[in-house]
C-alpha positions as a Markdown table, in Angstrom:
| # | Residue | x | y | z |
|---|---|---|---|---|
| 1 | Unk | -15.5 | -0.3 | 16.0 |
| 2 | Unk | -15.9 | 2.7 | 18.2 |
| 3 | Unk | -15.3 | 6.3 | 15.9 |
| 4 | Unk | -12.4 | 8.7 | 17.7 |
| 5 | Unk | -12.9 | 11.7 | 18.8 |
| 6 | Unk | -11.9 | 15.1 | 17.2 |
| 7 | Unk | -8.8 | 15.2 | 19.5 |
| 8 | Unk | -6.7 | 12.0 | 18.5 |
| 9 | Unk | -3.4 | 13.3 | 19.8 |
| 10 | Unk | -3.1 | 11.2 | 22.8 |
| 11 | Unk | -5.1 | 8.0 | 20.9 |
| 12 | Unk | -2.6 | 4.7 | 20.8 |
| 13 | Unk | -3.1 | 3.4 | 17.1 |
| 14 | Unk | -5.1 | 0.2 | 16.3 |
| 15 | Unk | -1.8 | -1.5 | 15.6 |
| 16 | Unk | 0.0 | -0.7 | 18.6 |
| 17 | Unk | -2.9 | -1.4 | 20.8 |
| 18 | Unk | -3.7 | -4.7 | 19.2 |
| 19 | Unk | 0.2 | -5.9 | 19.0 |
| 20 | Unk | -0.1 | -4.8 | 22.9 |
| 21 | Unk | -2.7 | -7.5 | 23.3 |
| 22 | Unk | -1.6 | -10.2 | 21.4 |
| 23 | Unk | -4.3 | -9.3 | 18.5 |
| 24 | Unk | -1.4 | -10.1 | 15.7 |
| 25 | Unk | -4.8 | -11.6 | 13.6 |
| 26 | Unk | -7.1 | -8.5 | 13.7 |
| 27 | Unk | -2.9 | -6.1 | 12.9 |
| 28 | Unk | -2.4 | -8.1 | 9.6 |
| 29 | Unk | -6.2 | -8.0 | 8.5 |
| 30 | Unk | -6.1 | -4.1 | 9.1 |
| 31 | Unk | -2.5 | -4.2 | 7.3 |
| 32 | Unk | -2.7 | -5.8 | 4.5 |
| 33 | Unk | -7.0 | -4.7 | 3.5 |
| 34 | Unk | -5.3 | -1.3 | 3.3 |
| 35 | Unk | -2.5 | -2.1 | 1.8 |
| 36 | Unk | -3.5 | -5.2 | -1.1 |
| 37 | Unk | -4.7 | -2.8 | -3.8 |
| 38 | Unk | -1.6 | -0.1 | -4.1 |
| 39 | Unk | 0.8 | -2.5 | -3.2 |
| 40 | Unk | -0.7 | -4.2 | -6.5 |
| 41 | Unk | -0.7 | -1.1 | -8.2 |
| 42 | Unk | 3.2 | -0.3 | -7.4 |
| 43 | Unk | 3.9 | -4.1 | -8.7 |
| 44 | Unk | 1.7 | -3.9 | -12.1 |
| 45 | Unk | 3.2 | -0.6 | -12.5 |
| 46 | Unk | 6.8 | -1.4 | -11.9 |
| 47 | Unk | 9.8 | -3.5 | -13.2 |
| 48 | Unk | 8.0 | -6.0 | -10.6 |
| 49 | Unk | 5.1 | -7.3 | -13.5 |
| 50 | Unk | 7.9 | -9.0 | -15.6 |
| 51 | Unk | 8.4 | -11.4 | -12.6 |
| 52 | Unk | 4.9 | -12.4 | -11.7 |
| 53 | Unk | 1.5 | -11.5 | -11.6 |
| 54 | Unk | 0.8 | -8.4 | -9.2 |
| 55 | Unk | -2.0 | -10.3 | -7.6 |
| 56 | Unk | 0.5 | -13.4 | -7.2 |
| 57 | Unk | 2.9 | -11.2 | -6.1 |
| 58 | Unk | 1.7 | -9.7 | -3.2 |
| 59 | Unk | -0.4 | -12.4 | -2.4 |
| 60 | Unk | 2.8 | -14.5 | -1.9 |
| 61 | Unk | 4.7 | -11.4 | -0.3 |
| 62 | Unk | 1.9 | -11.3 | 2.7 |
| 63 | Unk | 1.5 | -14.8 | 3.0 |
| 64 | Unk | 5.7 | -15.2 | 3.6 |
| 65 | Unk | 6.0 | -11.6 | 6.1 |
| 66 | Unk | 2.7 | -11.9 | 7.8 |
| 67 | Unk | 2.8 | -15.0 | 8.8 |
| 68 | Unk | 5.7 | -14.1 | 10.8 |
| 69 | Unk | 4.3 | -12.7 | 14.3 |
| 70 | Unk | 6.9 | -10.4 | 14.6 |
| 71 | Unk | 6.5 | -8.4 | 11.2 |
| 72 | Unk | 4.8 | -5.8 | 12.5 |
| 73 | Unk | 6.6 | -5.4 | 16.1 |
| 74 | Unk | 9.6 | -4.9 | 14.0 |
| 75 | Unk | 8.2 | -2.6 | 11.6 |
| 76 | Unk | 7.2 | -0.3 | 14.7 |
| 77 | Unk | 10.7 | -0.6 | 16.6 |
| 78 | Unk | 12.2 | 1.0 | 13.2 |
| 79 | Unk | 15.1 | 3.7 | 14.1 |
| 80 | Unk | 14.3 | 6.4 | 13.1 |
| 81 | Unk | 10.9 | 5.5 | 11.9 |
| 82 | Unk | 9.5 | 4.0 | 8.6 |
| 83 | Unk | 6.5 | 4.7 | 7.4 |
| 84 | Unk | 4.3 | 1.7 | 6.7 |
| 85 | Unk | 4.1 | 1.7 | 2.6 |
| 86 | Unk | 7.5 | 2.3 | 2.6 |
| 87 | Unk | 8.1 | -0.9 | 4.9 |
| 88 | Unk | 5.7 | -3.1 | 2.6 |
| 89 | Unk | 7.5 | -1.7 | -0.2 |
| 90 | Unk | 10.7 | -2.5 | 0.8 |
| 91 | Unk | 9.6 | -5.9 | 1.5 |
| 92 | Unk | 7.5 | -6.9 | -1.9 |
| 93 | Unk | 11.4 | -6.0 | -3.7 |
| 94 | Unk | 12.8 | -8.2 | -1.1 |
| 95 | Unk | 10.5 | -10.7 | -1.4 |
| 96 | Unk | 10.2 | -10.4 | -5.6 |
| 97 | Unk | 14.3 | -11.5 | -5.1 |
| 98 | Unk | 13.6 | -14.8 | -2.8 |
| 99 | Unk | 10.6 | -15.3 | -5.7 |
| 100 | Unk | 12.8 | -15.0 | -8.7 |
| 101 | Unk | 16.1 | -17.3 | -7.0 |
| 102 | Unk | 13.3 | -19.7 | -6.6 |
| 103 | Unk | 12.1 | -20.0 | -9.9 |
| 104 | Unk | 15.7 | -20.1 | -11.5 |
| 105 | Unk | 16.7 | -22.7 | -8.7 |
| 106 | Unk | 13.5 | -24.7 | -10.4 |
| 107 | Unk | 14.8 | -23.1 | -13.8 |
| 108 | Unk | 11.3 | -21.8 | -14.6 |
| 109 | Unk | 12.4 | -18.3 | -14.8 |
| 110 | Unk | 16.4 | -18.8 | -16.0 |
| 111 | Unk | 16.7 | -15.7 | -17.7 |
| 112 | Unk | 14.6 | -12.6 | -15.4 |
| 113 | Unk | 16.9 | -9.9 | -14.8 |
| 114 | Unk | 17.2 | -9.1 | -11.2 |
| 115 | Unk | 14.3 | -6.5 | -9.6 |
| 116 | Unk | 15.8 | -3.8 | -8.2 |
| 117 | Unk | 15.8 | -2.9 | -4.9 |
| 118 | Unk | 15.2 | 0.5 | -4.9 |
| 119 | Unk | 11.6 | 2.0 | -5.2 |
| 120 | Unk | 11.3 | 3.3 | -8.4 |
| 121 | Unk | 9.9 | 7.2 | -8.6 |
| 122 | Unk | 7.0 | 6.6 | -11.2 |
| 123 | Unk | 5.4 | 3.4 | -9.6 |
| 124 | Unk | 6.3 | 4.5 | -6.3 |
| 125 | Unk | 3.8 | 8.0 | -6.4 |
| 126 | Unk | 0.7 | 5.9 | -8.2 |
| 127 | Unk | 1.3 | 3.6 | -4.6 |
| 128 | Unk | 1.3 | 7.0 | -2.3 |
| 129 | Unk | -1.9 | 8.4 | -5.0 |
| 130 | Unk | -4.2 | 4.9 | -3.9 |
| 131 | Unk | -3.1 | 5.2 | -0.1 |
| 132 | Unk | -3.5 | 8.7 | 0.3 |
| 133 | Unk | -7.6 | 7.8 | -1.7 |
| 134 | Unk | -7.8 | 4.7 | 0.9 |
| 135 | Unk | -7.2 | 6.9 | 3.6 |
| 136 | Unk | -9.6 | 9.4 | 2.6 |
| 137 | Unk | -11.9 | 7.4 | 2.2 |
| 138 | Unk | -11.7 | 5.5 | 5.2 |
| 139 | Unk | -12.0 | 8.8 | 7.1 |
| 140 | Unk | -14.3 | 9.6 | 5.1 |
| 141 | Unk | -16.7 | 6.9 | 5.8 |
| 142 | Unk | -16.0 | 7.1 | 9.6 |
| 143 | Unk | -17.6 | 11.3 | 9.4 |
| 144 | Unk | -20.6 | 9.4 | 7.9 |
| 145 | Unk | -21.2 | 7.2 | 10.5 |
| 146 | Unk | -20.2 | 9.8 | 13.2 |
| 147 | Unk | -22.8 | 12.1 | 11.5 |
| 148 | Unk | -25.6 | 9.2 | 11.4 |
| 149 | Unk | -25.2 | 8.3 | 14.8 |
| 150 | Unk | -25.8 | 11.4 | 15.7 |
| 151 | Unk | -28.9 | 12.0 | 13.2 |
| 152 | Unk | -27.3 | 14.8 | 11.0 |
| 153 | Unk | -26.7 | 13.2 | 8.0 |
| 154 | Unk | -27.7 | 16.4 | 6.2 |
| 155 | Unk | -24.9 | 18.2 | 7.1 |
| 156 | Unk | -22.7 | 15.4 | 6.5 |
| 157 | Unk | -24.4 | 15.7 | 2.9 |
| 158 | Unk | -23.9 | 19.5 | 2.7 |
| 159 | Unk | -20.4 | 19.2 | 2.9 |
| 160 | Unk | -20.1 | 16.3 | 0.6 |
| 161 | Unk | -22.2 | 18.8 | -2.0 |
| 162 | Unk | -20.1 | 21.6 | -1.4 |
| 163 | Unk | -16.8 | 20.4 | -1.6 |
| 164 | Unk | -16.9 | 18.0 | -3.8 |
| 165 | Unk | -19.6 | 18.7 | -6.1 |
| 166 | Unk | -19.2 | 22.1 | -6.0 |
| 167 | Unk | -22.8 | 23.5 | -5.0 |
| 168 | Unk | -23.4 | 27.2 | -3.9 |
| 169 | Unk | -25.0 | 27.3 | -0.3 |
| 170 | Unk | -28.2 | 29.0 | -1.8 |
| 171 | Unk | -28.9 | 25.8 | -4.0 |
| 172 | Unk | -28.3 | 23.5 | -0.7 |
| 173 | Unk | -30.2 | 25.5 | 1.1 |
| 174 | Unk | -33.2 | 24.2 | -1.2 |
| 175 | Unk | -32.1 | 21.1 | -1.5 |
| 176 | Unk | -31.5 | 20.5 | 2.1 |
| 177 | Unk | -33.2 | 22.6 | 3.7 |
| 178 | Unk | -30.6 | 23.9 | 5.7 |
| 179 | Unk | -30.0 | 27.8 | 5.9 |
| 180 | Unk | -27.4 | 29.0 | 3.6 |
| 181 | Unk | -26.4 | 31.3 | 6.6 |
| 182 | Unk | -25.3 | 28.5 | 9.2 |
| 183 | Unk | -23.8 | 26.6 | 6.0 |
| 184 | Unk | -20.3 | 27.5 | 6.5 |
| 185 | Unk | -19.9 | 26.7 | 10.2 |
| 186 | Unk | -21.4 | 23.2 | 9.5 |
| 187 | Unk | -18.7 | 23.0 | 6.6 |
| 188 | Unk | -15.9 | 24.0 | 8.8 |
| 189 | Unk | -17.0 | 21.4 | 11.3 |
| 190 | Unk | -17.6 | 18.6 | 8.9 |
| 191 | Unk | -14.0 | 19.5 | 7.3 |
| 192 | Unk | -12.5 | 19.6 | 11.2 |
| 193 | Unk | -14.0 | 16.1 | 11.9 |
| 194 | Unk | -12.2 | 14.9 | 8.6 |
| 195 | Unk | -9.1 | 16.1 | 9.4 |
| 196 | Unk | -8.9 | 14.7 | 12.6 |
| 197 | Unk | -10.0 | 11.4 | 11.2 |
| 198 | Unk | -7.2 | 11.4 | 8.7 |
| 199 | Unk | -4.6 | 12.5 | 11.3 |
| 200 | Unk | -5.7 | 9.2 | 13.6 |
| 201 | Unk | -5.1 | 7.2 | 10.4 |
| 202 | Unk | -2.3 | 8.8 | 9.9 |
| 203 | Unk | -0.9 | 8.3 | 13.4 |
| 204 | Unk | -0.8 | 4.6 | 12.8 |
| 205 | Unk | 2.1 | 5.0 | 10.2 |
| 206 | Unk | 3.7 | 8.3 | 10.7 |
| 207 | Unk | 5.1 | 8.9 | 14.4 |
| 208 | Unk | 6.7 | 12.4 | 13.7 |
| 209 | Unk | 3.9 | 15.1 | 13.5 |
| 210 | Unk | 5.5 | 17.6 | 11.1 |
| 211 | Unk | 5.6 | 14.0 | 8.7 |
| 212 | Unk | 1.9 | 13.4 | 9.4 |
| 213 | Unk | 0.8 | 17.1 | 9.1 |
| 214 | Unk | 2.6 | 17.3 | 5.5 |
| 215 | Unk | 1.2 | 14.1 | 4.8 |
| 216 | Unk | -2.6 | 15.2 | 5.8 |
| 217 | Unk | -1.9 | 18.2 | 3.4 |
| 218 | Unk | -1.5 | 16.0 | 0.5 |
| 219 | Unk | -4.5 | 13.9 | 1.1 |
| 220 | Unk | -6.8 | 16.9 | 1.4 |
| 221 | Unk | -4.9 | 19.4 | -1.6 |
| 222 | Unk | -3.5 | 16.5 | -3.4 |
| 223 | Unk | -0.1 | 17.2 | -3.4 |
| 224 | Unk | 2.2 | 14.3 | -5.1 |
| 225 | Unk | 5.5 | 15.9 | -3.5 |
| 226 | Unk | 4.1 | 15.6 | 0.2 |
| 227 | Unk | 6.9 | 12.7 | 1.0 |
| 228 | Unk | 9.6 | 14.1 | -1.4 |
């Protein structure tokens, strides 16, 4: 898959472009790959596991929405928007109800108390901490292969070191051979690529750009209240 460019304003999302072209396969693999593990979370984590296995759970939840062609269409004609976890959310309660009238009409499950269906706060943040990580590192991985494409996996590397790990320029500098003086511009680049990497991602669930640019600020400072 082609990278993006630093400038994604203008770029029509994966989702829209492959619903445009009848690609409803290649939407629901990109869907539900980033979506399996915190939608599992939110279950395990939630009134949810009482009903059924997470793993059950959401595997039964994508197999009875996405195998509807228009899930997705309808998910993008929202008024005013949804973003897309809150969509799947909304759903997995939904579909944890047809589930549970199911196994009482079979009288497996006779005495479950309803699930409600509202999100619930505590379950719902661990969902937004393991998106907000997928995302990252999806955009992550995509400044990688941007920087070994282009042969400068070094700097991708300085950055990496800096940030994350924490090392001073001078130490890099040694390690990477790369001048502890041009350091920070190759930082601020590596950290602009990023950012517009997230916001691409981010363009694929969030239409309203105040939304995505508070969203964007909680993958990169961590902040749990982003979508408060």
């Amino acid at each position: 898959m082609p990278l993006l460019d630093e400038f994604p304003s203008t770029h029509r999302t994966l989702l829209e472009q492959a619903l445009e072209q009848g690609d409803i396969a290649f939407a629901r693999r990109h869907v539900m790959a980033r979506a399996y593990g915190p939608l599992c979370l939110y279950a395990r984590a939630s009134s949810l596991r009482s009903i059924a296995p997470a793993e059950d759970l959401v595997g039964g939840f994508f197999a009875s929405r996405f195998g509807r062609d228009d899930y997705l269409a309808r998910w993008l004609a929202t008024n005013p928007p949804l973003p897309l976890r809150r969509w799947l959310v909304n759903g997995l309660l939904l579909h944890a109800r047809e589930y549970l009238a199911a196994e009482r009409r079979a009288r497996r499950a006779p005495t479950l108390a309803e699930p409600p269906l509202d999100i619930e706060p505590g379950p719902w943040r661990s969902l937004e901490r393991a998106w907000r990580d997928g995302v990252l590192q999806a955009s992550c991985d995509r400044v990688s292969e941007l920087y070994a494409r282009e042969g400068r996996t070094d700097a991708w590397r300085l950055f990496m070191r800096h940030i994350i790990d924490g090392v001073a320029y001078p130490a890099l500098e040694a390690e990477l051979a790369i001048p502890a003086a041009s350091a920070p511009m190759i930082t601020r680049t590596a950290l602009r690529r990023l950012r517009a990497e997230i916001n691409a991602i981010l363009a694929e669930e969030f239409t309203d750009p105040a939304q995505r640019a508070r969203e964007l600020d909680a993958i990169l400072f961590d902040d749990g209240d982003a979508d408060a």
